[in-house]
N, C-alpha and C positions, 0 to 999 in steps of 0.2 A: 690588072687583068689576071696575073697570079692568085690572087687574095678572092676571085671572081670566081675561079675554078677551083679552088679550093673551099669554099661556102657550095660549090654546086656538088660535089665531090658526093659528100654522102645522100643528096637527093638521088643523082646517076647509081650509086651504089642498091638504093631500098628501089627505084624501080627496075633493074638488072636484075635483081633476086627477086623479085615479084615475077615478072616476066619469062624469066626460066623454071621458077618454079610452077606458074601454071603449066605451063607447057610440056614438063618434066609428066605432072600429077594427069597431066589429059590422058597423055600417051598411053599411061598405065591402065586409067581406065577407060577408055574406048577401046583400050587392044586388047585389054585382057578382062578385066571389070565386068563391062556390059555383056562381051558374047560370053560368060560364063553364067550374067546373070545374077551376081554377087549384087551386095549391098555394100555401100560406104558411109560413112556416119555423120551427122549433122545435116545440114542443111543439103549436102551433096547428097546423102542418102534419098532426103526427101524427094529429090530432083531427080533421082532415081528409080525411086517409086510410083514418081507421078508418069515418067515417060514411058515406065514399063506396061501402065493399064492405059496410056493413052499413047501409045506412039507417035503419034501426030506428032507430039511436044516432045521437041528436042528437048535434049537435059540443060545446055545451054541457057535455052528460051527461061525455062523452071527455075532453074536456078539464080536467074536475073531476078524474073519476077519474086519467087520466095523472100528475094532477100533485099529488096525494096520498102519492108516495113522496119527493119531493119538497121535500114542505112539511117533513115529517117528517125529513128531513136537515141542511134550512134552519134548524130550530126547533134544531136539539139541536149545530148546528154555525155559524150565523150570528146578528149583531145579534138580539135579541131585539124590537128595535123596528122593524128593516125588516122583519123576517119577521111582525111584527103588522099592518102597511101591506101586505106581500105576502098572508096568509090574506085581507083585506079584499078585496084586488086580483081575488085567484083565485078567491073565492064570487061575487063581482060579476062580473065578466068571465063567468064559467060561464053566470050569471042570465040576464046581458044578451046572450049566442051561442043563450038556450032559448027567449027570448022575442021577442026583437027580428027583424021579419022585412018589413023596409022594403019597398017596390016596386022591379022590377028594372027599371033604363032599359033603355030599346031600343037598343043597343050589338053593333053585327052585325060590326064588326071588334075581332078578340082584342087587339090590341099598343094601342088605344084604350082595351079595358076595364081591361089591364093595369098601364096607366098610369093611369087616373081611380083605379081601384084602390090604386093605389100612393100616390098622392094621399091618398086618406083615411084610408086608414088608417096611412100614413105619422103624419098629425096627431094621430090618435089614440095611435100610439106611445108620441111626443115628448111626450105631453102626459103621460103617465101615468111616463114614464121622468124628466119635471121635478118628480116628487115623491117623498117618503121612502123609496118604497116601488118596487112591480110589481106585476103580472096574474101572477105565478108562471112558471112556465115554466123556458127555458134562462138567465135569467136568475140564479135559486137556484144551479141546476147550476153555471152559469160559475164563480160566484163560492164556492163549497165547492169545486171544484176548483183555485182558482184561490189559497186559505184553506191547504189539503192538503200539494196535490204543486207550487205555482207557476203552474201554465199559465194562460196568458193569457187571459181572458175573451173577447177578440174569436176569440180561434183557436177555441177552444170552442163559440164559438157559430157559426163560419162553417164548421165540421165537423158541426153539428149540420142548418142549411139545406143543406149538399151533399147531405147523407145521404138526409135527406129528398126535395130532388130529383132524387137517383138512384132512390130507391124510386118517385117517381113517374114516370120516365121508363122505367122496369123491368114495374112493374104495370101503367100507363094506357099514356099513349106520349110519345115523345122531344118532340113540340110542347106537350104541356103542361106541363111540366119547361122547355121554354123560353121560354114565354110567363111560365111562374111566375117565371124568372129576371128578366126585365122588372119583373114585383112588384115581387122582391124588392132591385133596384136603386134602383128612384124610392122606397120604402118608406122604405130605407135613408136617399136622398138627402131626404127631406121633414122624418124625422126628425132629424137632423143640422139642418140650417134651425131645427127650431124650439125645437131645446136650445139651440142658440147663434144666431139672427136676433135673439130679442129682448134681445139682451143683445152687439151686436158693440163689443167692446172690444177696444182694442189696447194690452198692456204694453209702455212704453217705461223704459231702462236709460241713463243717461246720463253717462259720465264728462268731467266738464271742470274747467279750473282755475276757470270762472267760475261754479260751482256755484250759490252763492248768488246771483248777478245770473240767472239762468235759474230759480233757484226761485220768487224773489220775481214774475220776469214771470208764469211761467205760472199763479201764484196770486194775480194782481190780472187778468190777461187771458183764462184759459182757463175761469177758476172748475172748475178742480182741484186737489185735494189733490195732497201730496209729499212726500216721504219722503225721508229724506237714510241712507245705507247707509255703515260707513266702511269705506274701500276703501286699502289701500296697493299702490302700486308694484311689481310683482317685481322689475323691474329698477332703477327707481330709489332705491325703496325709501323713496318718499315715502308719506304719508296723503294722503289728500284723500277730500272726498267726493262721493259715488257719489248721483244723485237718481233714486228710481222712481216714474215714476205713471201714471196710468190714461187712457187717451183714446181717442175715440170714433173711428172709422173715417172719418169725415167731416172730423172736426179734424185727424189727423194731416199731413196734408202742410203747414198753418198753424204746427201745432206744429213740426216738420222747419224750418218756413223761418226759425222766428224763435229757434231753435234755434242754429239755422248764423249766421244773420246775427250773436247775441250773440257766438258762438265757431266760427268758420269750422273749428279744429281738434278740436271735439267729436266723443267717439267714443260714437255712438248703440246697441241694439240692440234692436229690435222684433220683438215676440213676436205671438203671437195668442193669444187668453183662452178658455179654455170658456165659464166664467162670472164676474162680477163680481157679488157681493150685500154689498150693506151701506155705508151711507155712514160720511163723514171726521166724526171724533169731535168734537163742538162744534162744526161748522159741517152748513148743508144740499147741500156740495159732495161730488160722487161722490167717494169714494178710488181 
């Protein structure tokens, strides 16, 4: 039964953050989004524009339909498991834009609401984008084009918010297209925050002759794992080995000092992490 819940573990996990994050991303824009009239990008946008010249059509309704050709290409050309976390995404998401219709704060300057905007549903994003899945959208798209012909996901999809905010700048007018740009910046920037804030890891690469006296420190001092990589020389054409490990944003300059002091001629290289999941095998220290 243990072994049962634990196998379900990360399903409950990817639909818990789907689930909060639509709900999260609604809130922002029916409360603040729509009565200002803003645009939002991809496929939401679209579902925003179609509601705006026909209001009949909830954004909900659009947004299901829109993204039905979609699904449909996702299923038959992507993961069969992300696109079962993406259908989840995209009926829920739809549910929670038909139903969900918070109170609008009294927000009388635009680049304010654009921002609080940005703000939430930024978190809402981030949160649906840290599980298995998506809320469907340009998302599918990117990644079958990306599957196909090569092109880059991000290009894809920042061809997809242009478009969009050209259509809204074309139909509506040129200030709501640039207030939506405001959106879609702090959106952007909130999201980014919360795929990588809860998780600021920095990979560090170390080659020194004193490999082993730096390993044994930082794994009686740092309570971090370490990994020995074997590295030879091009020019010398020695072995020696190579230690990688994991450290926190805070520890690093500690790590750095005591680094250099073991081996004043160590040659460091620090990365930054997306993500780091999972700990060091047989012990409770991160890897």
């Amino acid at each position: 039964m243990e072994r049962f819940f634990e196998s379900f573990k990360p399903v409950f996990s990817s639909i818990s953050l789907i689930v909060a994050g639509s709900v999260i991303y609604t809130i922002g824009m029916q409360g603040v989004l729509v009565p200002h009239g803003f645009l939002s990008g991809g496929i939401v946008g679209l579902a925003m524009l179609v509601h705006y010249f026909v209001p009949v059509t909830g954004i909900g309704l659009a947004y299901f339909l829109l993204n039905i050709p979609l699904a449909i290409i996702g299923w038959m050309n992507i993961s069969r498991r992300f696109m079962i976390y993406s259908l989840f995404g995209m009926v829920f998401f739809s549910l929670a834009a038909a139903m969900i219709h918070p109170p609008v704060p009294d927000i009388k300057d635009p680049i304010l609401a654009a921002l609080l905007s940005g703000i939430i549903c930024g978190i809402g994003s981030g949160l649906i984008l840290r599980s298995f899945g998506s809320a469907g959208g340009m998302d599918i798209l990117g990644i079958y084009l990306n599957k196909k012909f090569g092109f880059r996901i991000g290009s894809i999809i920042f061809i997809g918010n242009a478009s969009i905010l050209a259509a809204g700048a074309f139909f509506c007018n040129i200030q709501i297209a640039l207030y939506s740009m405001i959106f879609l910046f702090t959106c952007g920037k909130v999201t980014d925050s919360i795929l990588t804030g809860f998780n600021r890891r920095k990979a560090l690469i170390v080659m020194s002759d004193q490999a082993e006296t730096i390993a044994e420190k930082i794994l009686s001092c740092k309570d971090r794992g370490v990994t020995f990589l074997n590295g030879e020389g091009a020019f010398s054409k020695k072995e020696k080995k190579v230690i990688f490990t994991i450290t926190s944003l805070t520890e690093l300059p500690k790590l750095k000092e005591m680094i250099l002091t073991l081996d004043p001629d160590a040659f460091m290289v620090i990365n930054d992490t997306l993500e780091v999941v999972g700990k060091r095998h047989g012990s409770g220290r991160v890897y």
